[in-house]
N, CA, C and O of each residue as an XYZ file, in Angstrom:
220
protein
N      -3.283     -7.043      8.982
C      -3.469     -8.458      8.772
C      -2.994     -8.880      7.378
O      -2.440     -9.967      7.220
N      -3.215     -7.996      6.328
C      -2.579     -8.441      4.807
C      -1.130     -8.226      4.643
O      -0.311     -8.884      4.001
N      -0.951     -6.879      5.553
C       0.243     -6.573      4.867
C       1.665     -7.381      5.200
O       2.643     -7.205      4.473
N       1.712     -8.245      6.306
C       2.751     -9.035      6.801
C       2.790     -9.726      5.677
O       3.726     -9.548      4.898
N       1.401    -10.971      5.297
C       2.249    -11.691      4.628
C       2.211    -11.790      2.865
O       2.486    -12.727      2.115
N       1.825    -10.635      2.637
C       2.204     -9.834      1.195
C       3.414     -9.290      1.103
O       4.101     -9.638      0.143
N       3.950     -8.335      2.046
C       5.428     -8.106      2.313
C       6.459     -9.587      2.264
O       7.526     -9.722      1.664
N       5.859    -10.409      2.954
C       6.876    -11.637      3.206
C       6.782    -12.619      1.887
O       7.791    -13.250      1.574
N       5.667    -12.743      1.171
C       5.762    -12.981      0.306
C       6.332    -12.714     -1.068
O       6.868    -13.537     -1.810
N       6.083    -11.157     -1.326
C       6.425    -10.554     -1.942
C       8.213    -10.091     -2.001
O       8.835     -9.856     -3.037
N       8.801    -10.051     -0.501
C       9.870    -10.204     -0.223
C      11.006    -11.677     -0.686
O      12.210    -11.651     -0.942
N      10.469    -12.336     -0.668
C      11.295    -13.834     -0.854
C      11.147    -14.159     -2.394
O      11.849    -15.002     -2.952
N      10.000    -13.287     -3.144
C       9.641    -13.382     -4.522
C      10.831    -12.323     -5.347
O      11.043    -12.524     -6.543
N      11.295    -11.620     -4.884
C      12.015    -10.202     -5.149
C      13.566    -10.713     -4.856
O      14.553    -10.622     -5.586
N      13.446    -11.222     -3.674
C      15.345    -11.365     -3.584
C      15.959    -12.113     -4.625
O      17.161    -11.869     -4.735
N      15.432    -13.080     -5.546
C      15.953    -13.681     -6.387
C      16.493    -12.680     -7.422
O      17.501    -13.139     -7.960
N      16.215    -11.684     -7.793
C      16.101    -10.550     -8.953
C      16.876     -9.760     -8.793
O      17.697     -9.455     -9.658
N      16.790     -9.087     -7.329
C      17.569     -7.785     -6.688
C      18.167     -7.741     -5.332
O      18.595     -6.740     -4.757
N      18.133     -9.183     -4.821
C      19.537     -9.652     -4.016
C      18.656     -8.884     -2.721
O      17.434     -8.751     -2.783
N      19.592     -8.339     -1.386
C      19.628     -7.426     -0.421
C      18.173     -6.215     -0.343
O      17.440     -5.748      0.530
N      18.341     -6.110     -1.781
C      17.164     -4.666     -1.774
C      15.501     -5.319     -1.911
O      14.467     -4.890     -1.399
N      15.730     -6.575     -2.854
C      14.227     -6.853     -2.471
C      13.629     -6.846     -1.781
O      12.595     -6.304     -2.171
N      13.544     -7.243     -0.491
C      12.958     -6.761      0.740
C      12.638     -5.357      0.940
O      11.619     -5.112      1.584
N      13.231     -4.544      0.564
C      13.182     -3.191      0.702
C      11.868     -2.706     -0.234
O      10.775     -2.255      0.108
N      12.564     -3.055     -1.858
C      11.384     -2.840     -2.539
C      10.030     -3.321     -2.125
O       9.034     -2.613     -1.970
N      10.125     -4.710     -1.955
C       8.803     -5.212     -1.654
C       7.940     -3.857     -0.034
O       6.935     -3.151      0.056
N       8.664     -4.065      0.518
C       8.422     -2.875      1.691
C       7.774     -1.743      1.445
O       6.935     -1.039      2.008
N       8.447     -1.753      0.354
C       7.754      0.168     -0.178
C       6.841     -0.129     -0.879
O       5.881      0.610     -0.662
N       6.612     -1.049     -1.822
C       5.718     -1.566     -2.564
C       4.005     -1.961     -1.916
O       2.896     -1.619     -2.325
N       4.417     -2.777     -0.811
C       3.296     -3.171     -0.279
C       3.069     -2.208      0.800
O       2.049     -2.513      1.418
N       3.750     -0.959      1.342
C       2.504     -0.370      1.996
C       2.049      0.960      0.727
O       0.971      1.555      0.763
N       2.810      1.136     -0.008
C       1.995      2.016     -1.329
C       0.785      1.306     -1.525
O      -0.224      2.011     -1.517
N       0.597     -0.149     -1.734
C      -0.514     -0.679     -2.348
C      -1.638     -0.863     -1.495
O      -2.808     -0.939     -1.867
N      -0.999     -0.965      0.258
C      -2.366     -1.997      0.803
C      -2.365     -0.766      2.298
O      -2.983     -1.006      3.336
N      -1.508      0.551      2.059
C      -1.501      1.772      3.160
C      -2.102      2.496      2.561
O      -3.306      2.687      2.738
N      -1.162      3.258      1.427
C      -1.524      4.565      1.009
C      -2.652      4.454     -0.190
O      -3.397      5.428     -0.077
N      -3.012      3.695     -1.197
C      -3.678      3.877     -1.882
C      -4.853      3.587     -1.554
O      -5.713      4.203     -2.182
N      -5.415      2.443     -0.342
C      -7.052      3.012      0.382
C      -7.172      4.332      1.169
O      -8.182      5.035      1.197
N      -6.225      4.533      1.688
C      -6.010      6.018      2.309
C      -6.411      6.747      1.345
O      -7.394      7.281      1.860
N      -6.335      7.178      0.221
C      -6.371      8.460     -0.867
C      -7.771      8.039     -1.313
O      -8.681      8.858     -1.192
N      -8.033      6.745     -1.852
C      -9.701      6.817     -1.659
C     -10.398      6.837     -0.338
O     -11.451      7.453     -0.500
N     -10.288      6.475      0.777
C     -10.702      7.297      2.010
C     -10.987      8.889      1.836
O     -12.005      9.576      1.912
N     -10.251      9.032      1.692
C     -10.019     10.605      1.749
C     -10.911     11.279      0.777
O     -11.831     12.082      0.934
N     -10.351     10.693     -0.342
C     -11.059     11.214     -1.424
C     -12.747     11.204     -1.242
O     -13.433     12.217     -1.383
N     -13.251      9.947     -0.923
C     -14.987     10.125     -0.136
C     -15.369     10.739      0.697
O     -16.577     10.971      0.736
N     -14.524     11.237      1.676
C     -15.235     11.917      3.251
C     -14.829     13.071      2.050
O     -15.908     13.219      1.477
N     -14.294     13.554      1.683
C     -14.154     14.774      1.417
C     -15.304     15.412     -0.078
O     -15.733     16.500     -0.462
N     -15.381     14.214     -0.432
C     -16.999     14.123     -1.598
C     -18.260     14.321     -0.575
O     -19.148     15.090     -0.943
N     -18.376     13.706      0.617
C     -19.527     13.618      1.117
C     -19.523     14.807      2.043
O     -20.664     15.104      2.395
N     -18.417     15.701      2.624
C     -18.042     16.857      3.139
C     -19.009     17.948      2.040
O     -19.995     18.611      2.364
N     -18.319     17.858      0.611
C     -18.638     18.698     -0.057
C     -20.423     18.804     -0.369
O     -21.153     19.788     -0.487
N     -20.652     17.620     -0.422
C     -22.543     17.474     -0.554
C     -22.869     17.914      0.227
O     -23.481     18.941     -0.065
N     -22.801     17.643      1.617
C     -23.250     17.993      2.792
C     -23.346     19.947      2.878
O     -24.254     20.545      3.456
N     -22.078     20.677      2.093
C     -22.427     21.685      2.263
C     -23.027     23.066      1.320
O     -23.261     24.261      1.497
N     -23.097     22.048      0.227
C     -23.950     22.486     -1.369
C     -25.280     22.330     -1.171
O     -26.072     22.559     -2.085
């Protein structure tokens, strides 16, 4: 639900700068920010509460 129109935003904000590739950047940009970096804190907690659970 965020990431469409952060990409699209973020996309039309970028082409002025870097032409063709902004879109691209913005692409990689916004699922690093709004994919992978709750993913790694995800992870990072089940795997804290993994570890309590067996201490």
């Amino acid at each position: 639900m965020i990431l469409l129109p952060a990409n699209v935003g973020l996309s039309l904000w970028l082409i002025t700068p870097f032409g063709a590739a902004g879109p691209v950047l913005a692409s990689a940009m916004c699922i690093g920010l709004i994919q992978v970096v709750p993913s790694l804190v995800l992870v990072s907690l089940r795997k804290r509460a993994i570890r309590a659970r067996l201490i």
